[in-house]
C-alpha positions as CSV (number, residue, x, y, z in Angstrom):
1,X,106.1,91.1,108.4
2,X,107.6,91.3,105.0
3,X,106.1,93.2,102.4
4,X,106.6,92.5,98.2
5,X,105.5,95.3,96.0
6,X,105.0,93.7,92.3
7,X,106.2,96.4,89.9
8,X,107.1,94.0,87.2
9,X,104.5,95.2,85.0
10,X,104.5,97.2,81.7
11,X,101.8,99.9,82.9
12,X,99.9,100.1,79.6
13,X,96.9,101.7,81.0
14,X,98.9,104.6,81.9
15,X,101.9,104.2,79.1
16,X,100.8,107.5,77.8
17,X,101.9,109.6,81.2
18,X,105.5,108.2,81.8
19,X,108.8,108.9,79.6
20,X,109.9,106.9,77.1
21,X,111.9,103.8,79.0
22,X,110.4,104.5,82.5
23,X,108.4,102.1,84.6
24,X,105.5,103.2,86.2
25,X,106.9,102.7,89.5
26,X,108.8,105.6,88.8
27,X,106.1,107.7,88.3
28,X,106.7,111.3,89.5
29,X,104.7,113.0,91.9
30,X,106.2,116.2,93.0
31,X,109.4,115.0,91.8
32,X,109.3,112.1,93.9
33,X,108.6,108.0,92.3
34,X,105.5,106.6,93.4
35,X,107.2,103.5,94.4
36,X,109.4,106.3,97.1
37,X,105.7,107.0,98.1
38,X,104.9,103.4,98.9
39,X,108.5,102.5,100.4
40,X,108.1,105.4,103.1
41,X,104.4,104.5,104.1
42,X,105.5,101.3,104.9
43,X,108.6,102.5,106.6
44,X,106.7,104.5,108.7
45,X,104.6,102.0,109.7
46,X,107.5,99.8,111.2
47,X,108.4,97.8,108.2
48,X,111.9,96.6,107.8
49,X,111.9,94.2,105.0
50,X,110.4,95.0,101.3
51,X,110.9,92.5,98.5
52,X,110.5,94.3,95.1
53,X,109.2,91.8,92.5
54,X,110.7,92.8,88.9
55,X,111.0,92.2,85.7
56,X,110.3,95.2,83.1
57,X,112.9,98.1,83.3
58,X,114.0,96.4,86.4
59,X,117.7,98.4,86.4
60,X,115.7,101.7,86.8
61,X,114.1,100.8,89.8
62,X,117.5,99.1,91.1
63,X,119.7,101.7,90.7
64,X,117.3,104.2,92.5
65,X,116.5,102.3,95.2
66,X,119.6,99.7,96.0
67,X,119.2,98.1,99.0
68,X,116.9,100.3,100.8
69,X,118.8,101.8,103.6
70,X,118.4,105.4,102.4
71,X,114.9,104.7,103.5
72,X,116.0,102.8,106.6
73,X,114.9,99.6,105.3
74,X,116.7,96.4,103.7
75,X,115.5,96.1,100.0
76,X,115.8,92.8,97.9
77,X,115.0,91.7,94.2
78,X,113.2,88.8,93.1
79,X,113.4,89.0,88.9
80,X,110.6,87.0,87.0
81,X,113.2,85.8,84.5
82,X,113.4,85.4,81.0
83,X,109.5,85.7,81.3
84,X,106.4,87.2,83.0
85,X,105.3,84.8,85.6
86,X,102.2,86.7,86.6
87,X,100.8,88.6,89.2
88,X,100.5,85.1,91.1
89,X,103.7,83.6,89.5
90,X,105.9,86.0,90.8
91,X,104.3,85.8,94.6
92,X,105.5,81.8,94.2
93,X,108.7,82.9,93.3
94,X,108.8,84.9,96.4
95,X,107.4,82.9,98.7
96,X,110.0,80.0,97.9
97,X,112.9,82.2,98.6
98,X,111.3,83.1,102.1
99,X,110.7,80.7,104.8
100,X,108.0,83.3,106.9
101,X,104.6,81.8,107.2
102,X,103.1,84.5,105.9
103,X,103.7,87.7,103.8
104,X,102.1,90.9,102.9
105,X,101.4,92.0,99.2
106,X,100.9,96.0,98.5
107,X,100.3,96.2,94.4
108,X,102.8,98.1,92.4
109,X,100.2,100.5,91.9
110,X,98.5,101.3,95.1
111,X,98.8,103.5,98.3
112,X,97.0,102.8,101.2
113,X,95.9,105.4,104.2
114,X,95.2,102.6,106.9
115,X,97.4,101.4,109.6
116,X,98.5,98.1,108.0
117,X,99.9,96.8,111.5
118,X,96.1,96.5,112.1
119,X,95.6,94.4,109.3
120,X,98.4,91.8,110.0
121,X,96.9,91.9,113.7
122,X,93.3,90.8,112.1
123,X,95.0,88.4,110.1
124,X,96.8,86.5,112.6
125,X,93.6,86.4,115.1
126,X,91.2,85.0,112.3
127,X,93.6,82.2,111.6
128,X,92.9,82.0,107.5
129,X,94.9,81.5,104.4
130,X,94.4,84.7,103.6
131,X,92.8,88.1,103.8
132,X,92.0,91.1,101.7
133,X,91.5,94.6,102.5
134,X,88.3,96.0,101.1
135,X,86.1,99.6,101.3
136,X,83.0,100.6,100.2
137,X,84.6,104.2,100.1
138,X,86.0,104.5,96.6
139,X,85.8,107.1,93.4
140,X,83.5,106.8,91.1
141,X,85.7,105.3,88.0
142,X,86.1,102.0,89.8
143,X,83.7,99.4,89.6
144,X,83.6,97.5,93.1
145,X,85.0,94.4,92.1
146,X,84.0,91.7,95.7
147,X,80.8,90.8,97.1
148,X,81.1,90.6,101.0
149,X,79.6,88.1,103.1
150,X,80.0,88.6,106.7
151,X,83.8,88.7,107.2
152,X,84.5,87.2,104.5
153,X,85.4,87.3,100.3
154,X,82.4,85.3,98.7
155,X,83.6,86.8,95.1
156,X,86.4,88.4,93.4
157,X,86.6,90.1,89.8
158,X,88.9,92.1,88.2
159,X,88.4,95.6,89.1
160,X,89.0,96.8,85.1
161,X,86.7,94.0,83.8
162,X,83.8,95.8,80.8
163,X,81.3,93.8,81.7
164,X,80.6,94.4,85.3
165,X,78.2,95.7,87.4
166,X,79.1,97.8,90.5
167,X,79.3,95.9,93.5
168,X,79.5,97.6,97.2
169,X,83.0,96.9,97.9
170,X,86.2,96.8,95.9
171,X,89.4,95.7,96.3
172,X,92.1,98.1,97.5
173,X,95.0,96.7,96.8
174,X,96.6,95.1,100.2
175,X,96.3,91.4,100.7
176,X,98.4,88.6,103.2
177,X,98.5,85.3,102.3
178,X,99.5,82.0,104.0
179,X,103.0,81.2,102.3
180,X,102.4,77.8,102.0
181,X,99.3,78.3,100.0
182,X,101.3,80.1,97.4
183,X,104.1,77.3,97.0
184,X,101.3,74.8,96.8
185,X,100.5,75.9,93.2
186,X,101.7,73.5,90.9
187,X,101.8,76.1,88.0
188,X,104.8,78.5,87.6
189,X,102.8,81.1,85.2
190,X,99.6,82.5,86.6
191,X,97.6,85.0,87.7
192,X,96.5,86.6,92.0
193,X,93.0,86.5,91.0
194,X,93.6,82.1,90.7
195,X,95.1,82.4,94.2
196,X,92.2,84.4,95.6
197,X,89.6,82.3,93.9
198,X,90.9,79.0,95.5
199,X,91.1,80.8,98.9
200,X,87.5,81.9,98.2
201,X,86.2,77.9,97.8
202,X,88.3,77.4,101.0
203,X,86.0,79.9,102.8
204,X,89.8,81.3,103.7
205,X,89.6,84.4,102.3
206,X,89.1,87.1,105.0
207,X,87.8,90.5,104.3
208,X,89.2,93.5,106.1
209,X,87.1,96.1,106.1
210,X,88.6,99.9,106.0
211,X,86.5,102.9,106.1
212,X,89.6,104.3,104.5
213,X,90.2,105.4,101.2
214,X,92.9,104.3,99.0
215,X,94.8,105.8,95.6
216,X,95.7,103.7,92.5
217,X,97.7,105.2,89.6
218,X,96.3,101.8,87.3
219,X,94.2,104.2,85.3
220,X,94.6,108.2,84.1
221,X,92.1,108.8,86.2
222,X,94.1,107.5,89.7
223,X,96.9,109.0,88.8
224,X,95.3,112.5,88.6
225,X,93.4,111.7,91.9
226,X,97.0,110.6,93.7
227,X,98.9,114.0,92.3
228,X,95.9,115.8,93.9
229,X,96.3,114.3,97.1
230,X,100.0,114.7,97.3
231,X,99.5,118.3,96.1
232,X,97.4,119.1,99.3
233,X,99.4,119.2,102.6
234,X,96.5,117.9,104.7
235,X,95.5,115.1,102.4
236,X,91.8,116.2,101.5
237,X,90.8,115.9,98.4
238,X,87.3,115.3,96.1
239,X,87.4,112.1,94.6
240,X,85.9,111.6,91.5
């Protein structure tokens, strides 16, 4: 299974923690980049092949990593361009420079604590376009962003949107989609949350349900909740 990490973005919810000229990919944690964090995870999960999507201060994130075998995995680049394409624009990108029928997306700014083999096994025996990974175990700065019906996604929000009311389970941050489904979109600039909604009127959008918890560095508040965690050898820590 191939895995793209999206660190393309600009970070601005958390500009005010990282250097001047750094992405927050390369967000230290005991001296380590978060994206290092991410790469090893997967590594030791049995991944072989991670696709880096990129665009802002992409040379940073280049140079460090190269082509992965430090971490005994093969590393490539896919570059948005001369502009963003999105968070679902650059997953098009990707998928038409694979020819896999399916591929895994871990955000730029997440780190999981489940066994994600597990959740390309689910995926494969419920035969669907696609499938999320979702808790209802999750700090108290999040909103919960899905409602949950059964196995599956009945509705998706934005986990940062004002306006909303906390629902039971949130989005953490893992998803696999059907490649095709990607290709199919006829736009080349747009957002994940258009993918998941059209997988959601398809009834194709699976839910995975992890008692897990996860760690985001999207907002001050993650990223003081993932330096805990990496701080403590044994991985307990209160969330907030």
């Amino acid at each position: 299974m191939k895995v793209v990490i999206p660190v393309g973005g600009y970070g601005t919810r958390v500009s005010a923690l990282l250097p001047p000229g750094e992405p927050k990919a390369m967000m230290r944690f005991a001296g380590k980049p978060f994206l290092e964090y991410q790469i090893e995870l997967l590594a030791g999960q049995g991944v072989t092949e991670i696709i880096l999507s990129v665009l802002h201060l992409s040379e940073k994130i280049k140079d460090y990593f190269g082509d992965g075998h430090k971490w005994g995995v093969k590393i490539s680049y896919v570059d948005d361009g001369d502009f963003p394409l999105g968070t679902g624009g650059c997953l098009k990108k990707v998928a038409q420079t694979i020819t896999d029928p399916y591929l895994a997306v871990l955000d730029g700014d997440t780190y999981l604590t489940l066994d994600i083999r597990l959740v390309e096994k689910s995926f494969l025996g419920k035969k669907v376009l696609g499938l999320m990974v979702v808790t209802d175990e999750y700090a108290s700065y999040y909103s919960g962003n899905l409602n949950v019906e059964g196995d599956y996604v009945s509705g998706y929000r934005e986990k940062y949107a004002a306006d909303m009311d906390k629902q039971a389970y949130i989005d953490c941050g893992f998803r696999i989609f059907d490649t095709q489904v990607l290709k199919t979109f006829q736009a080349q600039i747009f957002h994940q949350k258009e993918i998941l909604q059209d997988l959601i009127d398809k009834q194709s959008l699976a839910a995975y349900k992890s008692g897990k918890c996860f760690y985001e560095i999207g907002c001050p508040e993650g990223v003081q909740d993932f330096n805990n965690f990496i701080e403590n050898k044994d991985g307990k820590t209160r969330r907030g």
